[in-house]
C-alpha positions, 0 to 999 in steps of 0.5 A, spaced: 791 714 840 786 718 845 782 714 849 775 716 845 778 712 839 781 706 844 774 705 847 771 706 840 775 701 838 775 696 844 767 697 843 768 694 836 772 687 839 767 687 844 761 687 839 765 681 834 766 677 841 759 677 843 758 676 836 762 670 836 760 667 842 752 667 840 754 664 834 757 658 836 753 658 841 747 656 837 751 651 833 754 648 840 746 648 842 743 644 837 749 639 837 749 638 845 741 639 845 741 631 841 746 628 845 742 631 851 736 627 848 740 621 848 741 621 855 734 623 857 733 616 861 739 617 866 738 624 868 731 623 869 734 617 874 739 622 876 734 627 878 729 622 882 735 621 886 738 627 887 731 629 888 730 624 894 737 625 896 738 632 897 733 633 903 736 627 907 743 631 906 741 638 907 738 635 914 744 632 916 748 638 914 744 643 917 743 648 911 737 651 909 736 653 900 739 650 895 739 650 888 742 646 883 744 644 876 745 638 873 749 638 865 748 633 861 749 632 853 753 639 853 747 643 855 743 644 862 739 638 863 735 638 870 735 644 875 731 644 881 731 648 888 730 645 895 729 648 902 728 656 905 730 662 902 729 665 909 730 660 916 726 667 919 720 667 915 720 661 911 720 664 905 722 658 900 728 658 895 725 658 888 728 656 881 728 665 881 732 665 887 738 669 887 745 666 890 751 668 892 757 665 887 763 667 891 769 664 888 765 661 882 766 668 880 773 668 879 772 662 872 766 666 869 771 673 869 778 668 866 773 667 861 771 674 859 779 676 860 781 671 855 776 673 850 780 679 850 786 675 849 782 672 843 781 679 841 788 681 842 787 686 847 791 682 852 798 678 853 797 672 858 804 673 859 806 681 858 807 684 865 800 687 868 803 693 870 805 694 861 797 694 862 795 698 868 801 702 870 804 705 877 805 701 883 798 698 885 799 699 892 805 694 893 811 700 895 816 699 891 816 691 890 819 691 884 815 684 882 809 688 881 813 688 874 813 681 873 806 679 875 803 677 869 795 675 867 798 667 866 800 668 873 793 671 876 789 665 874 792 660 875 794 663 882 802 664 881 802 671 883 805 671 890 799 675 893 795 673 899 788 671 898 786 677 901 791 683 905 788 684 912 784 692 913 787 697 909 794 694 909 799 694 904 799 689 899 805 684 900 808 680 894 810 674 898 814 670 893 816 671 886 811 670 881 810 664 878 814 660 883 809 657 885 801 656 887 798 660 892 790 661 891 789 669 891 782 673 890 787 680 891 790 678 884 783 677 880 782 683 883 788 686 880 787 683 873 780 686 873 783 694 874 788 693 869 781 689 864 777 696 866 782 700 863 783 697 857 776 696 856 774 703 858 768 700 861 767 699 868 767 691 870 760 690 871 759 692 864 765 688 861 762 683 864 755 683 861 757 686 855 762 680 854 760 674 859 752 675 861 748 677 855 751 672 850 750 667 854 743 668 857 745 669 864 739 674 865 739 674 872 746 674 874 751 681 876 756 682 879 754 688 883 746 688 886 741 690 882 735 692 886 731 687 882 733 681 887 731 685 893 726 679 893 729 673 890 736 674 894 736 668 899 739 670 906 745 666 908 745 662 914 750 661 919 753 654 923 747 654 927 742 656 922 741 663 924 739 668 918 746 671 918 743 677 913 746 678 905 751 682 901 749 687 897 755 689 893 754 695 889 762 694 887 763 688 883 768 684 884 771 679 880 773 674 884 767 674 889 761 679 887 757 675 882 750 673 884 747 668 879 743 662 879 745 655 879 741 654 872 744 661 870 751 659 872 750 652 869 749 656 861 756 659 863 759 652 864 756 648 858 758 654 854 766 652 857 765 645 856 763 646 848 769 652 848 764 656 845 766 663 844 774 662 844 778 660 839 780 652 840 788 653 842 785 658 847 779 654 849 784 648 851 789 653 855 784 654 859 783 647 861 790 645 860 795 645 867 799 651 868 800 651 876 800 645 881 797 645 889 801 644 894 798 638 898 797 643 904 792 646 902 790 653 898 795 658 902 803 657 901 804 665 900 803 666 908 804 659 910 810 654 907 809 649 902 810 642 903 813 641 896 809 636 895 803 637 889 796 635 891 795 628 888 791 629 880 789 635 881 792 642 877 790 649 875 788 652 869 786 658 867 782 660 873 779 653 873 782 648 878 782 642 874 782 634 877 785 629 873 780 624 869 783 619 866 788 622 860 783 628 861 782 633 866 775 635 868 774 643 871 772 644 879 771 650 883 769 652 889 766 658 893 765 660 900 763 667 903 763 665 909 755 663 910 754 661 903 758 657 898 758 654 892 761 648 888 762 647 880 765 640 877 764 637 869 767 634 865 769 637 858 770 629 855 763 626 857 759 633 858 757 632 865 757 638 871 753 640 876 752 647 879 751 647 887 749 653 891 747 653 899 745 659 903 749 657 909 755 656 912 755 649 912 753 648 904 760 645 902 758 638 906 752 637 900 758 637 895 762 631 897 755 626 896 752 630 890 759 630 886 759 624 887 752 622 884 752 626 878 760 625 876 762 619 879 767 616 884 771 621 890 773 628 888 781 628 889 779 637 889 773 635 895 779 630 899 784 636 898 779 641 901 778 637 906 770 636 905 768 629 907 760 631 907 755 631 912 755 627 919 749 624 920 749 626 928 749 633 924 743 637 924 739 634 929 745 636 934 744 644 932 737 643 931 737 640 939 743 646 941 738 652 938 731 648 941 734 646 948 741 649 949 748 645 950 747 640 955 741 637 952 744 637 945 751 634 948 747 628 952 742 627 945 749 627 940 753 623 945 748 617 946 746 617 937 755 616 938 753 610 942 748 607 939 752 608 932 759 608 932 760 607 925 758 613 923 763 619 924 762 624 930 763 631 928 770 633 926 774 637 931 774 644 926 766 644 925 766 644 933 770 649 934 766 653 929 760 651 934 763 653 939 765 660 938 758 661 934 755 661 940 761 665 943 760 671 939 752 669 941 753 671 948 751 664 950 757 663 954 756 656 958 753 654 952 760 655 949 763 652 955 760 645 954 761 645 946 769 647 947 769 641 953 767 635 949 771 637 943 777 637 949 774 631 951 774 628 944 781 632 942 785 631 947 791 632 944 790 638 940 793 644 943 788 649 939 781 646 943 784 647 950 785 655 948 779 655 945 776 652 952 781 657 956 778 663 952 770 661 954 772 660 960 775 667 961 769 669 958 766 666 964 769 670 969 773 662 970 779 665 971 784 659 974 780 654 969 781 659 964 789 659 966 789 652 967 787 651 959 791 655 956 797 651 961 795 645 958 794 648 950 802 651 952 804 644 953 801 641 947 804 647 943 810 652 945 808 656 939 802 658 942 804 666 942 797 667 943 795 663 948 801 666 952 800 672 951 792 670 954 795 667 960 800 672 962 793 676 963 790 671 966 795 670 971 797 678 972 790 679 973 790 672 978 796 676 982 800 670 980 805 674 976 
């Protein structure tokens, strides 16, 4: 078959798929528009609370935008849009805002991929090299040969999550022997999907997904359209920390959306609509299980142990409700993150967008609100939500400097113990925003009272050795990185720091 006739062909199948999509579309909107009437009172409830919760939250966290959506009944029953666009010019996120959907793009590109498996252009189980043939810049790992596109979405493919510069793609386990979470294999899927195809991912994605669905602010590579309505992002400290511009789609991270349009995609899951059942069902259905250790067993080893509930779907992560599973995701760019739940059993979801760096601590309490009870994917993604003592500390950090702030942030410690401090990550975090920023004293005070509150951790005294040398502190430096050796023999950076220092000190 030329590839003339193949395009013409697979352009055909598209046509029926979108089709099909639209129509049950329709069905699926007038059933779910009743249900959402039923449910008018408690999501007006809902809403008036998260509309005085959200502000309170984002304060506490220190993020600048948010956006959000609320399903109810099937359908999108409340969204709303909170906070800055822009810290610098104080430009205000708006219902038209443009966010970053990061790894809530790897969902959206599964359900386009088993629309071609409906159509029977794709085999979730035949070997995506039969698809896209050569070696995909692995070398001659012959367990390229193995990974099939099962494997890719729910994360069994033994790829990293991501390789490092240009460095050839590793195979680190063989396919299918465990979960590893990895945007390298959705990027993978999605060359051998453009040559099945014969359309870029960018159209396959707005012929298959986008326009069916009415999710007409959303794309997978930068319109110039969203010059104005894109929001900056923000780091730790609330600094605008610029924005993406991609004019690459990416399946696993480059979608841009809104949280109402986000919201149309996940209603349209819930209903099923657009796959055939048995496919809709497979999708939600369990096909690999997370280490309890967290999203990396290809580079780190596995506990062994499953992580309490939770499963993956295909290209969902799924949280046990009941005799059901419920759907999650989340993303995270650096500055911005994103966070999607719901519920397929009693219809509810919520789609959350922040523009900073520190938008996954809105999630916790907001899930919560809208769903019902604690996250186990929250608790295994270590999101334990704001700390109150939070924003006015990096508020009073960027207003006043470290010992300032430190004073304020321990006499509210005082004055509240209950309330947690901040943990020791986010700290160290601070510290090297301020590293980076060459606000090197500054750095020094965070990373001492995160010793001081961390005693034990061999990775705060390294962190304080690295300021400190920094600082031109060399015998403070050197006795840092002494104690963070104590603590942690394997430190084979922290040594090789040391060695320098003491060469440097004439201590050799």
């Amino acid at each position: 078959m030329n590839t003339t006739t193949r395009v013409a062909i697979v352009a055909g199948l598209m046509l029926a798929v979108s089709a099909l999509v639209l129509q049950t579309g329709a069905a699926a909107r007038g059933h779910r528009a009743q249900a959402g009437v039923a449910q008018a009172d408690d999501t007006g409830t809902l809403a008036a609370r998260l509309r005085q919760r959200i502000p309170e939250l984002m304060e506490q966290a220190g993020v600048q935008g948010v956006q959000i959506a609320v399903i109810s009944g099937g359908t999108t029953a409340w969204h709303a849009s909170f906070g800055l666009a822009n810290a610098e010019t104080n430009a205000p996120v708006t219902e038209a805002s443009v966010f970053e959907a990061a790894s809530l793009s790897k969902p959206v590109f599964a359900y386009a991929v088993l629309t071609l498996v409906d159509a029977g252009l794709i085999d979730l189980d035949t070997p995506i090299s039969k698809y896209l043939p050569g070696r995909y810049d692995v070398g001659d790992d012959t367990r390229l040969d193995l990974i099939s596109p099962r494997h890719v979405l729910s994360h069994q493919s033994g790829f990293p999550n991501w390789r490092a510069g240009s460095d050839t793609l590793k195979i680190h386990f063989a396919p299918g022997d465990r979960f590893s979470y990895s945007g390298e294999g959705f990027v993978y899927l999605a060359a051998a999907v453009e040559r099945i195809t014969g359309q870029t991912l960018e159209a396959f994605m707005r012929r298959t997904v986008l326009d069916p669905l009415g999710m007409t602010s959303s794309s997978y590579v930068w319109q110039t359209r969203y010059e104005t309505p894109k929001v900056y992002n923000h780091n730790l400290l609330g600094d605008v920390a610029g924005r993406r511009t991609p004019w690459r789609a990416n399946a696993a991270a480059s979608l841009h959306t809104t949280a109402e349009d986000y919201a149309r995609f996940v209603a349209a899951v819930l209903a099923g609509q657009g796959l055939r059942p048995a496919t809709a069902r497979a999708m939600m259905s369990p096909q690999s299980r997370p280490d309890e250790r967290g999203i990396n067993t290809a580079t780190a080893a596995p506990t062994g142990r499953f992580a309490p509930s939770l499963a993956w779907g295909l290209g969902v992560g799924l949280e046990q409700e009941g005799e059901a599973w419920s759907l999650w995701h989340w993303g995270d760019n650096g500055t911005t993150k994103a966070y999607v739940a719901a519920s397929p059993r009693r219809g509810i979801g919520v789609v959350i967008f922040a523009n900073s760096e520190n938008g996954l601590l809105l999630a916790p309490p907001i899930v919560a609100e809208v769903m019902g009870g604690e996250s186990p994917a929250l608790a295994w993604l270590r999101q334990r939500g704001p700390v109150p003592a939070f924003g006015a500390f990096v508020a009073s950090l960027r207003a006043s400097g470290a010992v300032q702030a430190l004073n304020g942030y321990r006499a509210s410690r005082q004055a509240r113990p209950s309330d947690p401090a901040i943990d020791e990550e986010t700290m160290n975090r601070i510290g090297y925003v301020l590293l980076r920023g060459k606000k090197v004293k500054d750095a020094i005070e965070v990373f001492k009272q995160n010793v001081a509150d961390h005693p034990e951790s061999w990775n705060v005294h390294d962190s304080l050795g690295e300021a400190y040398a920094g600082d031109g502190k060399t015998d403070l430096a050197i006795q840092s990185y002494e104690t963070s050796l104590k603590l942690n023999p394997d430190n084979t950076g922290g040594a090789e720091a040391l060695k320098k220092l003491r060469g440097a000190a004439g201590r050799d």
